[in-house]
C-alpha positions as CSV (number, residue, x, y, z in Angstrom):
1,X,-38.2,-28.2,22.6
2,X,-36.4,-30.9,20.3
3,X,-32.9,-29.7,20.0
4,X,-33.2,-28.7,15.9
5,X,-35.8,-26.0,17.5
6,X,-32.6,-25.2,20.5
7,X,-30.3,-24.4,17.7
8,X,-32.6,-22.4,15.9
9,X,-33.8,-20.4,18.8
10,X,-29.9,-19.5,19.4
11,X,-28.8,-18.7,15.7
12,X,-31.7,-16.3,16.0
13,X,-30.8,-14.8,19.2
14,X,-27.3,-14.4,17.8
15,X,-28.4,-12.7,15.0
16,X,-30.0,-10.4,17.2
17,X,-27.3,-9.8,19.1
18,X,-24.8,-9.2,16.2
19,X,-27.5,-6.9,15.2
20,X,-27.7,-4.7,17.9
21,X,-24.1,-4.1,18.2
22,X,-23.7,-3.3,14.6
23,X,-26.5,-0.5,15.2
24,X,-24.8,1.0,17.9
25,X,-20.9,0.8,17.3
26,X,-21.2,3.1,14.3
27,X,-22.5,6.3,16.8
28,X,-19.7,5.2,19.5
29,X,-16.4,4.5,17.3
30,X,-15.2,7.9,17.0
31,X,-15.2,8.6,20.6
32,X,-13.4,4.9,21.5
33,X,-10.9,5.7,18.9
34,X,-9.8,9.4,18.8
35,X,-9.5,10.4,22.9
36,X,-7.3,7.0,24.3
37,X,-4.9,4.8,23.8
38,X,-6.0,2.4,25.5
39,X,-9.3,2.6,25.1
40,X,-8.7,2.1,21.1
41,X,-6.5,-1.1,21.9
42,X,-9.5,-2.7,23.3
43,X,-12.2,-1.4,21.0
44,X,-10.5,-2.7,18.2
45,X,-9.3,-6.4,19.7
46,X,-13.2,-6.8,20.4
47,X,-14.5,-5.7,17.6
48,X,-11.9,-8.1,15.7
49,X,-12.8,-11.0,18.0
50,X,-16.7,-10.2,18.2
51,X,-16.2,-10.2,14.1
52,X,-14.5,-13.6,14.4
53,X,-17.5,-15.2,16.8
54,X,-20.0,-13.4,14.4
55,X,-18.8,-15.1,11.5
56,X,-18.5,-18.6,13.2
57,X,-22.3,-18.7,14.2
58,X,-23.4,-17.6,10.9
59,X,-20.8,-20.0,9.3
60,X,-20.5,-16.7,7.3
61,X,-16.1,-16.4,6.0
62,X,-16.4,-14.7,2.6
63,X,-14.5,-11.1,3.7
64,X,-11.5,-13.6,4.4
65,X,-11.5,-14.6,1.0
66,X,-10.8,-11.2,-0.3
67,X,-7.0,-10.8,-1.8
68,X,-6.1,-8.0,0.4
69,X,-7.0,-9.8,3.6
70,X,-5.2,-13.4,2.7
71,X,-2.0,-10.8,1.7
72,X,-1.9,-9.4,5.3
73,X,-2.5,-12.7,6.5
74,X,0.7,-13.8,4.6
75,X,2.7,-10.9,6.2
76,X,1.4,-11.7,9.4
77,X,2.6,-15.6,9.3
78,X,6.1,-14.1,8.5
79,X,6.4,-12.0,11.1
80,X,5.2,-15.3,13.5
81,X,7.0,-18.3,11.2
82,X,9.7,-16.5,9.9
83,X,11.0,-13.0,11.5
84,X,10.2,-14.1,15.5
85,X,12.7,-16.6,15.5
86,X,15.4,-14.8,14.1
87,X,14.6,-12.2,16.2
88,X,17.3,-10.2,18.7
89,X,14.4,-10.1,21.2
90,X,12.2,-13.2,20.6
91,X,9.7,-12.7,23.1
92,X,8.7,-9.3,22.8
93,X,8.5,-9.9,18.8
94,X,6.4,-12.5,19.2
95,X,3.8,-10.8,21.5
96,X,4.0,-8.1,18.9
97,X,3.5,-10.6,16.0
98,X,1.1,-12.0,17.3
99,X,-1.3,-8.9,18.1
100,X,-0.9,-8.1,14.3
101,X,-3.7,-9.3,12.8
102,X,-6.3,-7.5,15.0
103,X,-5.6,-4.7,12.9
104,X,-6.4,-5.8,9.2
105,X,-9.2,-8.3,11.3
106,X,-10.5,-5.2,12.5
107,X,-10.6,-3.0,9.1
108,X,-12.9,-6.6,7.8
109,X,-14.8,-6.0,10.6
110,X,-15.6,-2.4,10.0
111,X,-15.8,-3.0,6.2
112,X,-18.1,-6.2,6.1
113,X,-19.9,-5.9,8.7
114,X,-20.4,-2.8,11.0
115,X,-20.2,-0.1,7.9
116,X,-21.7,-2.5,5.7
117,X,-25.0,-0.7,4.6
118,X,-25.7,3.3,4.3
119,X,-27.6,4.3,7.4
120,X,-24.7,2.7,9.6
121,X,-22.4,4.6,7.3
122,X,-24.6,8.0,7.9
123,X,-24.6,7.4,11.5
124,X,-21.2,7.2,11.8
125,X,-20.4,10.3,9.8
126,X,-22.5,12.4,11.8
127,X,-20.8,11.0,15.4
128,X,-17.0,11.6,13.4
129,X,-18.1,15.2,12.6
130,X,-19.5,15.7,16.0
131,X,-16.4,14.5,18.0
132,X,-14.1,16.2,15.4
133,X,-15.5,19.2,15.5
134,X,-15.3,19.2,19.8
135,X,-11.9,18.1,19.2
136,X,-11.1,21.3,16.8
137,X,-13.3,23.7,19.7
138,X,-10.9,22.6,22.2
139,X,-7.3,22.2,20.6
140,X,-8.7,25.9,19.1
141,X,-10.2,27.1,22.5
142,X,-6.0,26.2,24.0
143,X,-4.4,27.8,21.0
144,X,-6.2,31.4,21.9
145,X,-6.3,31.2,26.0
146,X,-3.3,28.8,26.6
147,X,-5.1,25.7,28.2
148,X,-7.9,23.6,26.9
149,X,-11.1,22.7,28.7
150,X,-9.4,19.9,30.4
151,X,-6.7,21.3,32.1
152,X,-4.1,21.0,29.7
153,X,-1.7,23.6,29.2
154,X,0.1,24.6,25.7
155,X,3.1,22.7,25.6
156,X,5.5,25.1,24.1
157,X,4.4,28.6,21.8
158,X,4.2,27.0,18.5
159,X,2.7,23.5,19.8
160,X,-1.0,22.3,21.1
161,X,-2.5,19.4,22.7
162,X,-6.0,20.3,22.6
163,X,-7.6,17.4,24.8
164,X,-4.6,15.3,24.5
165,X,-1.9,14.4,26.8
166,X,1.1,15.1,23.9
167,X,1.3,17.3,21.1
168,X,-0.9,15.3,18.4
169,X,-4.6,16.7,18.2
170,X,-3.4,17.5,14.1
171,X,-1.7,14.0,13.3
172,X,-4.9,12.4,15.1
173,X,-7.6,15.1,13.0
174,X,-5.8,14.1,9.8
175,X,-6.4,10.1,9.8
176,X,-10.3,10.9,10.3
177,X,-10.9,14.7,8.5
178,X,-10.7,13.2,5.2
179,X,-13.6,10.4,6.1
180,X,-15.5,12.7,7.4
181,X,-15.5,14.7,3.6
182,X,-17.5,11.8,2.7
183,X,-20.7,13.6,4.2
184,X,-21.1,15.4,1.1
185,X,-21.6,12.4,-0.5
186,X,-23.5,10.1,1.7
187,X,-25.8,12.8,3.6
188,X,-28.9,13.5,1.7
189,X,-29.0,17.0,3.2
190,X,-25.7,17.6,1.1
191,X,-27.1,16.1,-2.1
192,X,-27.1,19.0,-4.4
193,X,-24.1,19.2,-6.3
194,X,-23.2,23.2,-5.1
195,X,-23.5,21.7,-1.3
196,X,-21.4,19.4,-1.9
197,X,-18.6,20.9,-3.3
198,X,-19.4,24.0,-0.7
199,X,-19.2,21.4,2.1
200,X,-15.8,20.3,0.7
201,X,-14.2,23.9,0.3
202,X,-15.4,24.8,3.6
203,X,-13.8,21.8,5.3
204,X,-10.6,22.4,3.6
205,X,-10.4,25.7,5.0
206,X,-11.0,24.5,8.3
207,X,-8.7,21.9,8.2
208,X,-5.8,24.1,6.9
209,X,-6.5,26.5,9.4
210,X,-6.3,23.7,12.7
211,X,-3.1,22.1,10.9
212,X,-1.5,24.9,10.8
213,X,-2.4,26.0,14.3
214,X,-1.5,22.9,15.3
215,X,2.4,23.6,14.6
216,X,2.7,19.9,13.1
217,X,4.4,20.2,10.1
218,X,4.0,16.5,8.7
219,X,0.0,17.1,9.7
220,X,-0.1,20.3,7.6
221,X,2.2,18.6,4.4
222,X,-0.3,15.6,4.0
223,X,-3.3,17.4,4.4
224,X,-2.0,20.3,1.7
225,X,-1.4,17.6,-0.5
226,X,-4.3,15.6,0.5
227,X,-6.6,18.5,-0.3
228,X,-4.8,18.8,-3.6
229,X,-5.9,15.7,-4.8
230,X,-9.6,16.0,-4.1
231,X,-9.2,19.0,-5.8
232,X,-8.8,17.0,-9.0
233,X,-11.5,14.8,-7.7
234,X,-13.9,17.8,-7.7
235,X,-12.5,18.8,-11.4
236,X,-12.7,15.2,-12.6
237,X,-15.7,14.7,-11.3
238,X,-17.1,17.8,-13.2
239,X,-18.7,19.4,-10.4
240,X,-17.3,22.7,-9.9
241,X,-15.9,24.9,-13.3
242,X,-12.4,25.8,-13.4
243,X,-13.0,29.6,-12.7
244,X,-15.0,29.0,-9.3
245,X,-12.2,26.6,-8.6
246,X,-9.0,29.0,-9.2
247,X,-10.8,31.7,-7.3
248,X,-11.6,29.2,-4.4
249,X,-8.4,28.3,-4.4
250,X,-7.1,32.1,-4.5
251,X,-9.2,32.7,-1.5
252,X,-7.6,29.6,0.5
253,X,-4.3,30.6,-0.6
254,X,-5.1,34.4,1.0
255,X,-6.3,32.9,4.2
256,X,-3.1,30.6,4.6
257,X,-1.0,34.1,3.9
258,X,-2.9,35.5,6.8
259,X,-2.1,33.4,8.7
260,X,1.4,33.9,8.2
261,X,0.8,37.6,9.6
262,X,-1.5,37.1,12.5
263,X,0.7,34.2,13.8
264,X,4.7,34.2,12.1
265,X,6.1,31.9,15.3
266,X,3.9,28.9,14.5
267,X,4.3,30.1,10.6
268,X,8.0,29.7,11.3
269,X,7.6,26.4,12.9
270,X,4.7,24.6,10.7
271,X,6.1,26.1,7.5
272,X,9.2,28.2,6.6
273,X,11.1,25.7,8.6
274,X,9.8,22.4,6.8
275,X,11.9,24.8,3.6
276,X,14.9,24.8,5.9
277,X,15.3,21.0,7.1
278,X,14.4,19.9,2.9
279,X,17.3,22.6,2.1
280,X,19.9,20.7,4.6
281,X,18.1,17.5,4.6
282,X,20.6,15.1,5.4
283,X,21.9,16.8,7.8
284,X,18.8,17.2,9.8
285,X,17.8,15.5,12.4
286,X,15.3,13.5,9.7
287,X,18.1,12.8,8.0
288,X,20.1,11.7,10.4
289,X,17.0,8.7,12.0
290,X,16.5,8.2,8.4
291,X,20.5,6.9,7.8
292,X,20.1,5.6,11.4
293,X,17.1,3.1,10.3
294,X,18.8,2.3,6.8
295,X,21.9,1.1,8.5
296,X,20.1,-1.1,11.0
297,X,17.9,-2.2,8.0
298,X,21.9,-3.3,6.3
299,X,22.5,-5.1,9.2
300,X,19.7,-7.4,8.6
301,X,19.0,-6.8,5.5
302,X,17.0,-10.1,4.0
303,X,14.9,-10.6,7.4
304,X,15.4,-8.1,10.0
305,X,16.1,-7.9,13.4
306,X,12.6,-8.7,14.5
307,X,9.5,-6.8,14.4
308,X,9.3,-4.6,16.7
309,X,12.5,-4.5,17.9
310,X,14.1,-0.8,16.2
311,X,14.8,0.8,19.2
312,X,16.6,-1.8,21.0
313,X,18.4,-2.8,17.6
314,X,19.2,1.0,16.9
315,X,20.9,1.4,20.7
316,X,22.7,-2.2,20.1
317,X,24.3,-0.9,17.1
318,X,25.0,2.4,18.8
319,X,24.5,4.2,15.5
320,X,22.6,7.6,16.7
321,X,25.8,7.8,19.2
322,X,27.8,9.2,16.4
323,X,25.7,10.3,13.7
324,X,23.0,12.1,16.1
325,X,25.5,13.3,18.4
326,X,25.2,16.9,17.4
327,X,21.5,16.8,17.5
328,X,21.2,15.0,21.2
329,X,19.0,12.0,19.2
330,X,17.6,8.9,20.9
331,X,16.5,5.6,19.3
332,X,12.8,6.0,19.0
333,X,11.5,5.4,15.5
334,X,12.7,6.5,12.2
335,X,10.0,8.8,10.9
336,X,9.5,6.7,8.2
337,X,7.1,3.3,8.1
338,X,8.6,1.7,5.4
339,X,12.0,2.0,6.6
340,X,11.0,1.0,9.9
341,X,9.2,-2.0,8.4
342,X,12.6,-2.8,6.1
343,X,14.8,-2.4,9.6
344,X,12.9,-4.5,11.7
345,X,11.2,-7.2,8.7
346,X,14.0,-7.3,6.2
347,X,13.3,-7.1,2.5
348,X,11.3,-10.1,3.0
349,X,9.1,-8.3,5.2
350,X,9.4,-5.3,3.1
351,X,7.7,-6.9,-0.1
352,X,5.3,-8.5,1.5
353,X,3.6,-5.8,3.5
354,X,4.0,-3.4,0.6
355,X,2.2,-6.0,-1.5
356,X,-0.7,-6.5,0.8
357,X,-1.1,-2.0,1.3
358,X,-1.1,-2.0,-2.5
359,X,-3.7,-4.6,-2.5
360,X,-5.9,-2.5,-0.4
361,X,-5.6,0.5,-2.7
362,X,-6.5,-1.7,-5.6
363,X,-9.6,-2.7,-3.6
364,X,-10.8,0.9,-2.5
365,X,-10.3,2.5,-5.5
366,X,-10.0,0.5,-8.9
367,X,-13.8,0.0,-9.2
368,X,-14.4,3.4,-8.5
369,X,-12.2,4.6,-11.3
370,X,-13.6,2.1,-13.8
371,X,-17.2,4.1,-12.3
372,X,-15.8,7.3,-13.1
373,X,-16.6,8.3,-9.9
374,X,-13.6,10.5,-9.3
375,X,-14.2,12.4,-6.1
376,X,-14.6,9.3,-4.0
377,X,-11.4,7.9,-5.4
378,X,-10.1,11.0,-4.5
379,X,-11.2,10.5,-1.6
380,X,-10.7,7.1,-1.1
381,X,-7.0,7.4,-2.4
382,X,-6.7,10.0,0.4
383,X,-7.8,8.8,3.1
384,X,-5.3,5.7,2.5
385,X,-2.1,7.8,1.7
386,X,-2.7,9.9,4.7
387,X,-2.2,6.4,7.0
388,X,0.3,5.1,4.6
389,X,2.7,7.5,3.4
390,X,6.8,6.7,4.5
391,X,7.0,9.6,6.6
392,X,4.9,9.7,10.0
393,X,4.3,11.6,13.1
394,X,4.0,8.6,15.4
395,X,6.0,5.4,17.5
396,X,4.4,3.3,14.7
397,X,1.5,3.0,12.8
398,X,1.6,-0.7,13.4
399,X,1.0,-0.8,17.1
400,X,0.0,2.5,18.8
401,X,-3.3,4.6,19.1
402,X,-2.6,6.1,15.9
403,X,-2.9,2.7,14.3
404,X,-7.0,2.3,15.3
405,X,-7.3,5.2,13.2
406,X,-5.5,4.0,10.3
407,X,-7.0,0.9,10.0
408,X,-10.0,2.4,10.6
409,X,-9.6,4.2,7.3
410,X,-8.4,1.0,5.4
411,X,-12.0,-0.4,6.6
412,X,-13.9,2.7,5.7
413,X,-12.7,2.8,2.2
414,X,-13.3,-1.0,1.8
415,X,-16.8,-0.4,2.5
416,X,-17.0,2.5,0.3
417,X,-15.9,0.9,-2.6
418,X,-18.6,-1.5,-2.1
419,X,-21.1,0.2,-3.5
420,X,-19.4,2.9,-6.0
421,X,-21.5,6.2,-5.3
């Protein structure tokens, strides 16, 4: 065998390979990304660096040419060339730096390559609807008997784990629920208009319901607001009238209400007391992490005191010690990405990973409008603010299990907008 026919031979077994895995990882991401940590960590380094051999082989580097993805690549040679050496804890920020870009790597991957055509995308769907909906029996299954099918136990009245090991089955639900609205779209059993906007309604009501259950209050906000904007999708986009709509919405609006009755501690806790903390805001205990991570953010204000470095920072300065001394507070995380960005990045940091989230919006969603295809820019636009909105539920969305899920999305609606629908 002459060694052109040796080269051939492997490209073509690579292929193959590449192939195969892209078949397969659509069925199997929601279950390596919703249950572990871990487990997501890994999944989405491989996937990154399987994406980065895959692309070498076929000499194949047009996704990196996209704006977006030379943006984040900018933010992450800040973090490495600019905000680790002026770093408080130089190491540890430049692990952190480092392991950056297996995030935006891996929403290329997902969007160019494993979600690239519409059967994988199909396939997927069904597995996120399947695992979501387990996730939902379970978290539900706790909320009526007290403990889930795996042992776990409610953690307080008004809080649920479902087949978690911390309160976060609703945070978790919430990066994903929204994808999996795209079934009304993308699976031909939902083509007809009246299914799809039945499919929609329905899942709204089911999602409201588990938020709420949930007793997450940030998990509940975004998706109320979430569901308002597909809403207008589904006027724009001309397929429900405006009297089905109102009464739809009159219906959703009774089943919230009774809720209230059948349950008032976890209404007290997911809703009347969201009123309470907005009423005395700055002297909650948001406000008080939020002043917490602006004064840190003053302290190094052009480039931070190194990526992931707020709580160590936050206990230097001692700043919780006096304004969170009333509230028992601990340096954790401030609740709020963008502050947590500006605190540990500086402005520098700030602009530039603003710039490069904006870019991804652009990408998802400006073709789509330009389409007129306003319920999966609704959609899309959701799926994206859910991930990237200040306020969060978790350490960071930057390096935790949470993270997989949100960059998950950002892949997602990168391969939607594709191919407008």
């Amino acid at each position: 065998m002459t060694t052109m026919n040796r080269i051939a031979e492997s490209e073509s077994n690579s292929k193959h390979i590449f192939m195969s895995l892209a078949h397969y990882l659509p069925y199997l991401l929601p279950l390596l990304l919703l249950f572990s940590r871990a487990i997501a960590d890994v999944t989405v380094l491989l996937i990154g660096l399987y994406y980065l051999l895959r692309s070498y082989y076929l000499n194949d580097w047009q996704w990196a040419k996209h704006t977006w993805f030379k943006l984040s690549i900018g933010f992450w040679l800040y973090l490495l060339l600019v905000n680790t050496p002026l770093s408080i804890d130089q190491l540890d920020s430049l692990t952190h730096s480092a392991a950056y870009i297996r995030w935006p790597l891996f929403a290329a991957a997902i969007a160019y390559w494993v979600l690239d055509n519409e059967k994988s995308k199909r396939n997927f769907l069904i597995s996120l609807l399947l695992i979501s909906f387990l996730i939902m029996a379970d978290t539900s299954l706790q909320y009526v008997t007290g403990q889930d099918l795996f042992g776990h136990l409610k953690p307080s009245p008004t809080r649920l784990t479902g087949p978690y090991s911390r309160p976060i089955p609703g945070i978790m639900l919430l990066r994903v629920i929204f994808i999996g609205m795209f079934a009304a779209i993308l699976l031909p059993s939902l083509s007809d208009a009246k299914r799809q906007v039945k499919f929609i309604l329905l899942t709204l009501c089911i999602g409201l319901v588990f938020m709420f259950i949930t007793g997450e209050r940030m998990a509940l906000i975004l998706f109320i607001t979430g569901s308002a904007v597909i809403t207008c999708g589904l006027l724009l986009n001309q397929t429900i009238n405006t009297k089905k709509l109102i009464f739809s919405m009159l219906t959703i609006a009774g089943l919230f209400w009774g809720l209230f009755m059948i349950a008032p501690e976890t209404a007290e806790r997911s809703v009347f007391s969201i009123a309470n903390k907005l009423n005395s805001f700055t002297a909650s205990d948001y406000g008080v992490v939020f002043r917490a991570a602006f004064i840190a953010w003053q302290d190094n204000f052009i480039f931070g005191s190194g990526f992931h470095t707020y709580q160590t920072f936050c206990e230097q300065l001692g700043v919780l010690t006096v304004l969170g001394k009333s509230w028992g507070l601990q340096c954790s995380h401030p609740h709020n990405l963008y502050l947590q960005i500006a605190a540990e990045t500086g402005l520098v940091g700030l602009i530039l990973f603003s710039i490069s989230i904006v870019s991804i919006y652009y990408h998802a969603i400006a073709n789509l409008i330009k389409a007129h295809c306003w319920l999966v820019a609704s959609l899309s636009f959701t799926v994206l603010s859910v991930c990237f909105w200040p306020l969060i539920g978790g350490i960071s969305i930057l390096n935790n299990g949470v993270a997989a899920l949100v960059w998950l999305g950002v892949g997602w609606v990168l391969s939607i907008a594709k191919e407008p629908t």
